[in-house]
PATORZA-917088 format. One record per residue (C-alpha): residue number from 1; residue in one letter; x negated, y negated, z negated. Coordinates in Angstrom, 1 decimal, always signed. Layout:
N
<atom><num>NUM</num><residuo>a</residuo><east>X</east><north>Y</north><up>Z</up></atom>
...
***
This chain:
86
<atom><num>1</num><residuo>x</residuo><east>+19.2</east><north>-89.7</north><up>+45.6</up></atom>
<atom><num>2</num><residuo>x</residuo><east>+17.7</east><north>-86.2</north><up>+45.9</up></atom>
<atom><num>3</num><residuo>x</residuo><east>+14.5</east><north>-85.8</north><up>+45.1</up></atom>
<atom><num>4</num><residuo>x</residuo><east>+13.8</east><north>-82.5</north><up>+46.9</up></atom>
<atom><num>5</num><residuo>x</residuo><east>+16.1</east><north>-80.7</north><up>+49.1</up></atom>
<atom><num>6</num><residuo>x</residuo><east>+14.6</east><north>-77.3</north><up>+48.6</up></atom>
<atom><num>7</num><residuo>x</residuo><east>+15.7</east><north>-77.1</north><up>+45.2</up></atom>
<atom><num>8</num><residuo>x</residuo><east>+18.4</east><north>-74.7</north><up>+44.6</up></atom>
<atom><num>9</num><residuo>x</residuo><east>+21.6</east><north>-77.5</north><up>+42.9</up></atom>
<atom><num>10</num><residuo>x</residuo><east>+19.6</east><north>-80.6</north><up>+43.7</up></atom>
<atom><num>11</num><residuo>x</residuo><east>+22.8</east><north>-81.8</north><up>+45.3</up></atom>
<atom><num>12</num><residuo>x</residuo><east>+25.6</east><north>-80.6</north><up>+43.0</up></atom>
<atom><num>13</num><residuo>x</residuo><east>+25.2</east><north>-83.7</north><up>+40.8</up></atom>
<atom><num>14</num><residuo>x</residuo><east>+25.5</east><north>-86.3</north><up>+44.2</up></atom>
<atom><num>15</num><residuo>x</residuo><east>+28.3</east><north>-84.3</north><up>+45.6</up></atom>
<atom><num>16</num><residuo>x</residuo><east>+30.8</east><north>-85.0</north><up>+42.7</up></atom>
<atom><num>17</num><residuo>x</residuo><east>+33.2</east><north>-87.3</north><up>+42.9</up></atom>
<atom><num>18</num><residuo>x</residuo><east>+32.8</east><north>-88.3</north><up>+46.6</up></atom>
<atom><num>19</num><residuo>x</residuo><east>+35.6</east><north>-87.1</north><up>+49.6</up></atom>
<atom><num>20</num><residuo>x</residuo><east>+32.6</east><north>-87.4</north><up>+52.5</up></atom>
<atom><num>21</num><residuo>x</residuo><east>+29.1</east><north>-85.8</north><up>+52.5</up></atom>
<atom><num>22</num><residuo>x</residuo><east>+27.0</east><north>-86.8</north><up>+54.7</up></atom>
<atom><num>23</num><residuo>x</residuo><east>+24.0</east><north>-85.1</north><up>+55.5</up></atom>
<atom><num>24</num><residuo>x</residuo><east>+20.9</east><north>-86.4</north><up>+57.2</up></atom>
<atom><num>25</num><residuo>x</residuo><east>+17.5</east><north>-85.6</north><up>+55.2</up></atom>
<atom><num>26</num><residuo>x</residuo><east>+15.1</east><north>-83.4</north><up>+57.1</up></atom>
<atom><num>27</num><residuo>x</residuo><east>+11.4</east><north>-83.4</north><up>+56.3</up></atom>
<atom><num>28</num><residuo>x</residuo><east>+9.7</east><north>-85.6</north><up>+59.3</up></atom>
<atom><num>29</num><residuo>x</residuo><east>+6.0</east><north>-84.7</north><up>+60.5</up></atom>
<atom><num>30</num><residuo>x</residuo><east>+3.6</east><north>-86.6</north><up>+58.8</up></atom>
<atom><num>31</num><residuo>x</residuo><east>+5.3</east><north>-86.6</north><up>+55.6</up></atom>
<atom><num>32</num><residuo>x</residuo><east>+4.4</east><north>-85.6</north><up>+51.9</up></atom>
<atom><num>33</num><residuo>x</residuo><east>+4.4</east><north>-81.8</north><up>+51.9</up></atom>
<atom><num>34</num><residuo>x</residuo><east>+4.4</east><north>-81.6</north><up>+56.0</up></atom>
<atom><num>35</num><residuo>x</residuo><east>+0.6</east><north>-81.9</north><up>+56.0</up></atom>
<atom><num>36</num><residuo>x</residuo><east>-1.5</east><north>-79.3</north><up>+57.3</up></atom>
<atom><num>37</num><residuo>x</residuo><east>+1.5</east><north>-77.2</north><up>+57.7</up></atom>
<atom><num>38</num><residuo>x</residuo><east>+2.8</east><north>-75.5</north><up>+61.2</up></atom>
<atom><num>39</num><residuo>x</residuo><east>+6.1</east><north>-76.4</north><up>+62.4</up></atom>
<atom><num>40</num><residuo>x</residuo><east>+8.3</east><north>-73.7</north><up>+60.9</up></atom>
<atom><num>41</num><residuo>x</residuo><east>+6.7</east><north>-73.9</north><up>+56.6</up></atom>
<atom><num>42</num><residuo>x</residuo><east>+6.4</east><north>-77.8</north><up>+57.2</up></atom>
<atom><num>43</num><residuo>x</residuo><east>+9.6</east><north>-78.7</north><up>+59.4</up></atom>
<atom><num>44</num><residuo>x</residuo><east>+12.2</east><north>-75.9</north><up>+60.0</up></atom>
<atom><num>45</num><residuo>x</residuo><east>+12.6</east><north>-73.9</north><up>+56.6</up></atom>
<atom><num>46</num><residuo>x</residuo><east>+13.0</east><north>-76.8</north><up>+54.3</up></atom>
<atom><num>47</num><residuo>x</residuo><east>+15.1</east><north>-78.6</north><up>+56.7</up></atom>
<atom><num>48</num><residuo>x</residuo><east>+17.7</east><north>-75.4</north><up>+56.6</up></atom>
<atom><num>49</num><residuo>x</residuo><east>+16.7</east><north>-74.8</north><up>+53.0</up></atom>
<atom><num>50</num><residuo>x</residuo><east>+17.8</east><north>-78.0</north><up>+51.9</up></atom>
<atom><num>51</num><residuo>x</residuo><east>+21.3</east><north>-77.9</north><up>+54.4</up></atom>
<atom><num>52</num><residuo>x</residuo><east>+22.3</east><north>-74.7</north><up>+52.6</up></atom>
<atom><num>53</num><residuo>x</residuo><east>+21.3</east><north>-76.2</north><up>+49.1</up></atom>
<atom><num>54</num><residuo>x</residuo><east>+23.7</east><north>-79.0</north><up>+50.0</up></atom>
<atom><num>55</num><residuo>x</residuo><east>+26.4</east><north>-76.9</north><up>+51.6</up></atom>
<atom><num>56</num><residuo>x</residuo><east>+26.0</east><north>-74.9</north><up>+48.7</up></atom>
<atom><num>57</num><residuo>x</residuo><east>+26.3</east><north>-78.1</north><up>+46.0</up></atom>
<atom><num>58</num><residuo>x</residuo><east>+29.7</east><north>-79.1</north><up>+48.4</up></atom>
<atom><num>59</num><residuo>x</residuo><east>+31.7</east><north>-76.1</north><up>+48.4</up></atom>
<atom><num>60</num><residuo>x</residuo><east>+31.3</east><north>-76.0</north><up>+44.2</up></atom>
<atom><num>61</num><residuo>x</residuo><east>+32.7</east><north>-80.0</north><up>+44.6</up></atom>
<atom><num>62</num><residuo>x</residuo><east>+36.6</east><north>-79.7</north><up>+44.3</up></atom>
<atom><num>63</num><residuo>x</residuo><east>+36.2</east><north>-83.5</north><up>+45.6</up></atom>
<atom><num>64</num><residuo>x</residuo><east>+34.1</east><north>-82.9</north><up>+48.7</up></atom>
<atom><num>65</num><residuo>x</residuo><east>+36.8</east><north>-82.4</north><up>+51.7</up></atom>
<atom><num>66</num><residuo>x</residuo><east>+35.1</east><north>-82.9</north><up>+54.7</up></atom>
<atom><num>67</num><residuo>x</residuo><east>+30.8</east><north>-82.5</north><up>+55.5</up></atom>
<atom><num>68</num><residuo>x</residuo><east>+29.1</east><north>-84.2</north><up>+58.2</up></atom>
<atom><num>69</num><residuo>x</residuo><east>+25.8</east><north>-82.8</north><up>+59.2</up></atom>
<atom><num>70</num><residuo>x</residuo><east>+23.2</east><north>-85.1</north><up>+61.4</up></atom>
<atom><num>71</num><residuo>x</residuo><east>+20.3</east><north>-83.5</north><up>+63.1</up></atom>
<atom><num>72</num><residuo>x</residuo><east>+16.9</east><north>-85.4</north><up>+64.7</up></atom>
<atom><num>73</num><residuo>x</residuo><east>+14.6</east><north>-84.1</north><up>+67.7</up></atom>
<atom><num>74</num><residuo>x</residuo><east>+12.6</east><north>-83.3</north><up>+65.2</up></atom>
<atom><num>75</num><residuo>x</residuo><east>+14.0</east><north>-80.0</north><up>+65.0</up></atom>
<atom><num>76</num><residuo>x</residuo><east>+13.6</east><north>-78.7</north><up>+68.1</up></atom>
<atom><num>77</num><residuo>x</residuo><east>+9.9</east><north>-80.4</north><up>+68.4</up></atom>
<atom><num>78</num><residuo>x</residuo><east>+7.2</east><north>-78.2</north><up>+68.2</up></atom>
<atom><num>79</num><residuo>x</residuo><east>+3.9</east><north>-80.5</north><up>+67.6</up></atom>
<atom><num>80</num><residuo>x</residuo><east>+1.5</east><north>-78.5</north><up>+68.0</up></atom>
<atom><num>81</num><residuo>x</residuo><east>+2.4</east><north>-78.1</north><up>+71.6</up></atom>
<atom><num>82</num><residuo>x</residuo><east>+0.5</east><north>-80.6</north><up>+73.4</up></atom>
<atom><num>83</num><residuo>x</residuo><east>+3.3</east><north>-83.1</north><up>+75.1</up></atom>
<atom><num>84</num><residuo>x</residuo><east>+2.1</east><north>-82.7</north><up>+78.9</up></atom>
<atom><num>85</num><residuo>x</residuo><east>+2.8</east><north>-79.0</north><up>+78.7</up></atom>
<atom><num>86</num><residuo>x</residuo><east>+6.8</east><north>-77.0</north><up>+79.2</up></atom>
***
């Protein structure tokens, strides 16, 4: 378990020993620290902060041979956009 993606190493410690990452945390709307922030300081940034942290944490891994990475509509999802508009 990591407790927050966005920290520089939180993954080196989960990484070792395993053959497989996979990767499939991203900060969801609604969630703690998402709150009253737009879409890019409460969505986008941590979500590619915390895939390089973990990138990062794999390459130092001499275990880690293969990385699977997962994404979610929420990436590409701007909520502040009302749904009935392009």
């Amino acid at each position: 378990m990591v407790e927050n993606i966005e920290t520089p190493g939180a993954f080196d410690a989960a990484v070792q020993g395993v053959d497989v990452v996979v990767h499939m945390a991203s900060p969801l709307p609604g969630a703690q620290g998402t709150i009253g922030k737009d879409n890019e300081t409460g969505i986008l940034l941590p979500a590619r902060d915390g895939t390089v942290n973990m990138l990062n944490s794999a390459v130092k891994s001499p275990s880690v041979k293969r990385v699977v990475l997962t994404s979610s509509s929420t990436a590409v999802v701007d909520f502040t956009v009302p749904l009935n508009e392009p």
